[in-house]
C-alpha positions as CSV (number, residue, x, y, z in Angstrom):
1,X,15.0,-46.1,36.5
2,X,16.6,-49.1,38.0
3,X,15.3,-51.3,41.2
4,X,18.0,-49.7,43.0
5,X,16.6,-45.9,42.5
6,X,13.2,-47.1,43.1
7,X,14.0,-48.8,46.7
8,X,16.3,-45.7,47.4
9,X,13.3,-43.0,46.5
10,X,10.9,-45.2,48.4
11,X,8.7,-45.6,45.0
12,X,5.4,-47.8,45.3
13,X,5.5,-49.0,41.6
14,X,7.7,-48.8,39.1
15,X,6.8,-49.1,35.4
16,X,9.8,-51.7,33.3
17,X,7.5,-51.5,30.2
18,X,9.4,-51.0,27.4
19,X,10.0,-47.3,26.2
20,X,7.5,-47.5,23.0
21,X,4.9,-49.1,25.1
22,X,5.3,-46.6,28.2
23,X,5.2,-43.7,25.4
24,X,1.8,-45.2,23.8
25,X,0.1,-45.7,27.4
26,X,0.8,-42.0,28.4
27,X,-0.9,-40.8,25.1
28,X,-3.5,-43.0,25.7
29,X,-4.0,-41.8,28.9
30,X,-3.8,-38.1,27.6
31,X,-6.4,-38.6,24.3
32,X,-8.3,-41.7,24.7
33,X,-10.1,-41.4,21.6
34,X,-6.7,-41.0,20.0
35,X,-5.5,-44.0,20.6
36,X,-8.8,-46.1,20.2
37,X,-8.5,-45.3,16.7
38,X,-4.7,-45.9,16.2
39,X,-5.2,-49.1,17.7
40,X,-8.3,-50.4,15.7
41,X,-6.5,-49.1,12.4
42,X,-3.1,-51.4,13.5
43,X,-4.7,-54.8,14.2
44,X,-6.1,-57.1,11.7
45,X,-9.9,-57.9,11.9
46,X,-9.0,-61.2,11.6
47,X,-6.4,-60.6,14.5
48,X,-9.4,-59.0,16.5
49,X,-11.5,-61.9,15.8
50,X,-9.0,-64.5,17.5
51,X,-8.4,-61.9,20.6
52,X,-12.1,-62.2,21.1
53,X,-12.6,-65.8,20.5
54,X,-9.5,-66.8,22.8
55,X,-11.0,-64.7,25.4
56,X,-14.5,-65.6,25.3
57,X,-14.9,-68.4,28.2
58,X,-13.2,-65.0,30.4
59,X,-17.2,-63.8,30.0
């Protein structure tokens, strides 16, 4: 959908995720648990460990 159909139908939001990532929201939104697991089996412990440490003063 491009900014010009959005302003034409009036829409409140619209989503310019990319397809993959519009795709893997919707299923997470459908099957939560789903895509918990996918998503702890595709990132790295290590990888986990530096989201968490880089976020950390957030808390």
């Amino acid at each position: 959908m491009t900014t010009l159909h959005a302003v034409e139908r009036n829409r409140a939001e619209v989503n310019v995720a990319p397809l993959p990532l519009r795709l893997g929201s919707a299923v997470g939104s459908l099957f939560p648990a789903l895509a918990e697991n996918v998503q702890r089996r595709a990132i790295s412990p290590e990888a986990l460990r530096r989201i968490a440490d880089a976020q950390r003063h957030k808390r």
